[in-house]
C-alpha positions in Angstrom: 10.3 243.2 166.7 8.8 239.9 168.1 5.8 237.7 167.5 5.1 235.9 170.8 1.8 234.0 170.5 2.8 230.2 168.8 2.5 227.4 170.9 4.5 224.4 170.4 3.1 221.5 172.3 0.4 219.0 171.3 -2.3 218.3 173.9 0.2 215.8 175.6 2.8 217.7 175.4 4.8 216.2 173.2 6.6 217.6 170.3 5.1 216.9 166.9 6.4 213.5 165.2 8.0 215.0 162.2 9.7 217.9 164.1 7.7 220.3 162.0 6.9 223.6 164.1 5.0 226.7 162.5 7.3 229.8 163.4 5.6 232.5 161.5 2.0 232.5 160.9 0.0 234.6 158.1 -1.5 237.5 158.6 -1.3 241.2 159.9 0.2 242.0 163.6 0.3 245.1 165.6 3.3 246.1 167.4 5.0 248.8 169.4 8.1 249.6 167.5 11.0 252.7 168.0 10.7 255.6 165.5 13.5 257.7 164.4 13.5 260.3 167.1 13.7 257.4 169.5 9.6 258.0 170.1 7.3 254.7 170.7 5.1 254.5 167.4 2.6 251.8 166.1 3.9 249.4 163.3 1.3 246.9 161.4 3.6 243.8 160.8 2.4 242.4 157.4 3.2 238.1 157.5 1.9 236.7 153.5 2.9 235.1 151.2 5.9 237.3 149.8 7.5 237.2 153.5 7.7 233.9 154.3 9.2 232.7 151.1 11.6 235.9 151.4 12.3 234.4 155.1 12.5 231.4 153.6 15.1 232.1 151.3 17.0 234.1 153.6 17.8 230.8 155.7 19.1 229.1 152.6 22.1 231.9 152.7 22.2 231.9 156.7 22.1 228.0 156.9 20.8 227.8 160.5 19.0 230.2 163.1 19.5 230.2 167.0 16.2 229.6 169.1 16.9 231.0 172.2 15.5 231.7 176.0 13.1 234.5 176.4 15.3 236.7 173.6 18.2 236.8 176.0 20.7 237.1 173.3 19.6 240.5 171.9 20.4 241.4 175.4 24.7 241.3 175.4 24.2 240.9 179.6 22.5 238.0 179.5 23.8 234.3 178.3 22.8 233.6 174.9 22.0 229.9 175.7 20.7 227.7 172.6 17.3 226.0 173.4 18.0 225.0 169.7 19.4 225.3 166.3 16.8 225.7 163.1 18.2 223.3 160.5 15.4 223.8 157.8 12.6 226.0 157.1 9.2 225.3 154.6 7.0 228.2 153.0 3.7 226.9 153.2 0.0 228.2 152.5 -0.4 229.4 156.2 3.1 230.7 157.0 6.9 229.8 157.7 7.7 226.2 159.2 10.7 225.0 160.7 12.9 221.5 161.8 14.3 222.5 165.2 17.2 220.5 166.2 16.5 220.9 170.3 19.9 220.8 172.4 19.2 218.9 176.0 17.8 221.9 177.9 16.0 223.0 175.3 14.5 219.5 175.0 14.1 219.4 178.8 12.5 222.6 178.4 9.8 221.8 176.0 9.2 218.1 176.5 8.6 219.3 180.6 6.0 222.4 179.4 8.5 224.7 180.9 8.0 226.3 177.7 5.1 226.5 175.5 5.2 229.0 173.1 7.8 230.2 170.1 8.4 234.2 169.3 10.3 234.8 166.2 12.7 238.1 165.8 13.3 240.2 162.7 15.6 243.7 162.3 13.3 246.5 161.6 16.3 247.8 158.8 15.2 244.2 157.2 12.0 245.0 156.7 10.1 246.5 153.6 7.6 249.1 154.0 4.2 248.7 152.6 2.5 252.4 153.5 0.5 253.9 156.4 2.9 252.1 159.0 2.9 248.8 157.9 5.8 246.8 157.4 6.4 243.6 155.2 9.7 241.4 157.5 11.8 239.7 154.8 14.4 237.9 156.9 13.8 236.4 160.6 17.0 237.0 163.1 16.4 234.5 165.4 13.5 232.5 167.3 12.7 232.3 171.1 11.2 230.0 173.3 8.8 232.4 175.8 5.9 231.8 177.8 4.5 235.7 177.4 2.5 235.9 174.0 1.5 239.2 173.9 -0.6 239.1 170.2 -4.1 237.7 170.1 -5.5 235.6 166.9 -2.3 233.3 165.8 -2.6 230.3 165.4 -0.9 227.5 168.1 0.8 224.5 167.0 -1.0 222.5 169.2 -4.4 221.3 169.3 -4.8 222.4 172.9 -7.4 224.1 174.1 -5.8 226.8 177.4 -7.4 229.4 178.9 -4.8 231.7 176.8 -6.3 230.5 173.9 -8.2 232.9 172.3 -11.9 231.7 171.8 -11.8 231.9 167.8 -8.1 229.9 167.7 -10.8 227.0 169.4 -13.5 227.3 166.8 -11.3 227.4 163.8 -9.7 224.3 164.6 -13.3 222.9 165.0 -14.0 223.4 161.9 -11.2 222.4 160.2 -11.6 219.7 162.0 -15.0 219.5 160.3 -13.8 220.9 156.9 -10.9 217.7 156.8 -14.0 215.0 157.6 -16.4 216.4 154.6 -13.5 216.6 152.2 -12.5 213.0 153.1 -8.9 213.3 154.6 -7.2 211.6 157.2 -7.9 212.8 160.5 -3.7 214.4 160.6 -4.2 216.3 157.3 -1.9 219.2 156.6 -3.3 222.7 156.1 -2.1 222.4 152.4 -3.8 219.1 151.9 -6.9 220.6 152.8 -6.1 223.5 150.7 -5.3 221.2 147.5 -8.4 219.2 147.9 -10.3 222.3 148.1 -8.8 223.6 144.6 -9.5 220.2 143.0 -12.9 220.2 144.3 -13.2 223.8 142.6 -12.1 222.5 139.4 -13.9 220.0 139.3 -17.0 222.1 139.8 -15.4 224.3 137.2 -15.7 221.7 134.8 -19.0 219.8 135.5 -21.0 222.1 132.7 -18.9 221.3 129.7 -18.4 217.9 130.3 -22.1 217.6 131.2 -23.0 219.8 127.6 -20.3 216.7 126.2 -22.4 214.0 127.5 -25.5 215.2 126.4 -24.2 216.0 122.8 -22.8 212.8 122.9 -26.4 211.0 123.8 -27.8 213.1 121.5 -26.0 212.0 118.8 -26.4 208.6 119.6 -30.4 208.6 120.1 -30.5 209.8 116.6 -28.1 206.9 115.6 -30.8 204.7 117.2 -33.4 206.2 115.8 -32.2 206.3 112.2 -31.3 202.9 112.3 -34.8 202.2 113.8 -36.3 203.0 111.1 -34.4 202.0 108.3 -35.0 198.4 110.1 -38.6 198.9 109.8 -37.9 199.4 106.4 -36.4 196.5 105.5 -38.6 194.3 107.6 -42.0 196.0 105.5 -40.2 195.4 102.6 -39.4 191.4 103.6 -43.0 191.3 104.2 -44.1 193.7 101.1 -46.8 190.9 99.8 -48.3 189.9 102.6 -49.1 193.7 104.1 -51.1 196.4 102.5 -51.2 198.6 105.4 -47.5 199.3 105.4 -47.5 202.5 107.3 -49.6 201.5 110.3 -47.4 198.1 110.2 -44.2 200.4 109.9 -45.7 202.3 113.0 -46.1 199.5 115.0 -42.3 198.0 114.1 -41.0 201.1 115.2 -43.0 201.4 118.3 -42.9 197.9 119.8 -40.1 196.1 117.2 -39.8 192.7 119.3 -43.5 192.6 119.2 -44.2 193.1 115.7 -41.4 190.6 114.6 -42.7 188.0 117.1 -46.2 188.9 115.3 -45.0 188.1 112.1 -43.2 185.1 113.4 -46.3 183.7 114.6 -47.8 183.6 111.7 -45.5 181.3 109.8 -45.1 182.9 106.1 -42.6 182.0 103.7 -40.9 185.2 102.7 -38.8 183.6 100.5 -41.6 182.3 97.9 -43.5 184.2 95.9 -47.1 184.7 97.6 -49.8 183.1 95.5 -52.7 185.6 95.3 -55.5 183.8 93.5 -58.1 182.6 95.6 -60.2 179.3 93.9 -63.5 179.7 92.8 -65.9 178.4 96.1 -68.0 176.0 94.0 -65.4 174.6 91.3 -62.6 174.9 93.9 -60.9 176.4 90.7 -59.2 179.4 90.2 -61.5 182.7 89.2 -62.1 182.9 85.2 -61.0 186.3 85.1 -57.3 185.1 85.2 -57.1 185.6 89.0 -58.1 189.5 89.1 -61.0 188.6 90.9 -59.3 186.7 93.3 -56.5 189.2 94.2 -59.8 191.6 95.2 -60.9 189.0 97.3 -57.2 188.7 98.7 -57.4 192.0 99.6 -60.7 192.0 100.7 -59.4 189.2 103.5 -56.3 190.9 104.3 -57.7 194.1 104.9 -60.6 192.5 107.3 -58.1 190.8 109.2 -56.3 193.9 110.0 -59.8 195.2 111.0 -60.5 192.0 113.1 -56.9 192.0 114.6 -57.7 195.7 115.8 -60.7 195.6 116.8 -60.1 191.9 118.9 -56.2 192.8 119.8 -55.7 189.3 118.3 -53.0 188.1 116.5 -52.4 188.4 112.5 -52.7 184.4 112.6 -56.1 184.5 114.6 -57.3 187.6 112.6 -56.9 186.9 109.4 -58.3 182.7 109.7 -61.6 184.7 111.5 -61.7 187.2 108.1 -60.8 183.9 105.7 -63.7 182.2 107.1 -66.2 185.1 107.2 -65.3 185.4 103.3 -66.2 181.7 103.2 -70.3 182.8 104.5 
């Protein structure tokens, strides 16, 4: 049985650089085959994964193939010329590669476009039978240079676009060519590499949600960190200012809300935290302090304090400005 539709030459016609060739592509081939009565009957040749890495093993215990002229050595009256000598073999994600050492004809023949295309050969008692006619090869014979593909669909070595060609070969290569520029590859990218890059792309898709659900938590957590720490700040600054403030809440609030703000505030207004606060207020016509042993006074403190929060509300004044207006309105 023979697959006759992979062509070898680029678009100069030149062989590739690293002397890679795919031999065997994926996928599932029709072909005329002899049954056992000596009648023609239909065969489905099925090329996956399990074949070429069966082929591929196979050459291991062979060591090298023949690639010959147009098949001529299954045929014991012609020469069996070598065009070459397969000296390694590759399973890959899109079929069977070879490294074909070329002898001088066969390099003549190839380098000159004599010959464009490679047919691989497998024994049909070397094949495994999958059901309804179909057949799985498991070890390739030989390989043949040939000019006659006779299977549509397989896909050419060569980035060549001929009027054998078949019309979806040309559009798949377009967009891989497209797929290798989206996914950021050089220009000479392997099938694989394109496959790998798909696969990490997947995974990483795979894995956006938890690590997204990660980051969240995580600035969850520390939002609440912030928050706590916020207000056990605002805390300590209402307690640092516990004798000057009787509206500790709103004051809180405000530290909270805007904390650079309220600290410049407080700043501005030039207390001495460290002393004790002197609450007594003298008596306006003695200038002495009140004979009630300063109760009075502390009211009037008060009094002040609270219409300068009023004032500094009302105004959107400073504490300084705010409570000096309230001081000298208590003065009237």
């Amino acid at each position: 049985m023979k697959i006759k539709n992979l062509q070898i030459l680029n678009r100069e016609g030149k062989i590739p650089d690293d002397g890679w060739y795919q031999i065997v592509p994926l996928g599932e081939f029709p072909v005329s085959a002899e049954g056992p009565q000596g009648q023609r009957i239909k065969l489905s040749q099925v090329i996956d994964e399990k074949a070429v890495t069966s082929m591929a093993a196979g050459f291991q215990a062979d060591g090298e193939l023949l690639v010959d002229y147009d098949h001529a050595s299954l045929d014991e009256d012609k020469p069996s010329e070598a065009a070459g000598w397969i000296r390694e073999v590759e399973a890959r994600s899109d079929g069977l590669y070879a490294k074909i050492e070329w002898t001088d004809t066969g390099s003549a023949a190839v380098t000159n476009k004599r010959y464009r295309y490679v047919s691989p050969v497998w024994n049909r008692n070397e094949c495994e039978e999958v059901g309804k006619n179909r057949v799985r090869p498991l070890r390739m014979d030989s390989l043949a240079l040939t000019n006659v593909p006779n299977l549509k669909g397989m896909r050419p070595l060569s980035n060549r676009g001929t009027v054998d060609e078949p019309q979806n070969i040309r559009a798949g290569e377009q967009q891989m060519k497209e797929l290798i520029t989206l996914l950021g590859l050089a220009v000479d990218a392997t099938d694989q590499m394109v496959v790998d890059a798909v696969k990490a792309l997947k995974t990483s898709a795979d894995e956006a949600p938890a690590l997204k659900n990660r980051a969240e938590t995580a600035e969850g957590k520390l939002q609440a960190a912030e928050t706590k720490q916020l207000e056990i700040d605002a805390d300590a600054f209402c307690g640092k200012f516990a004798k000057h403030i009787t509206n500790r809440d709103q004051v809180r609030g405000q530290f909270i809300a805007n904390r650079a703000g309220t600290e410049a505030l407080f700043a501005g207004l030039k207390l001495d935290v460290a002393a004790e606060p002197s609450t007594a207020l003298k008596n306006r016509a003695t200038g002495n302090p009140d004979d009630k042993g300063g109760q009075g006074d502390d009211a009037a403190a008060a009094k002040i304090r609270n219409r300068a929060t009023e004032i500094m509300n009302q105004r959107k004044c400073s504490w300084g400005v705010a409570f000096d207006a309230a001081q000298s309105e208590s003065k009237k």
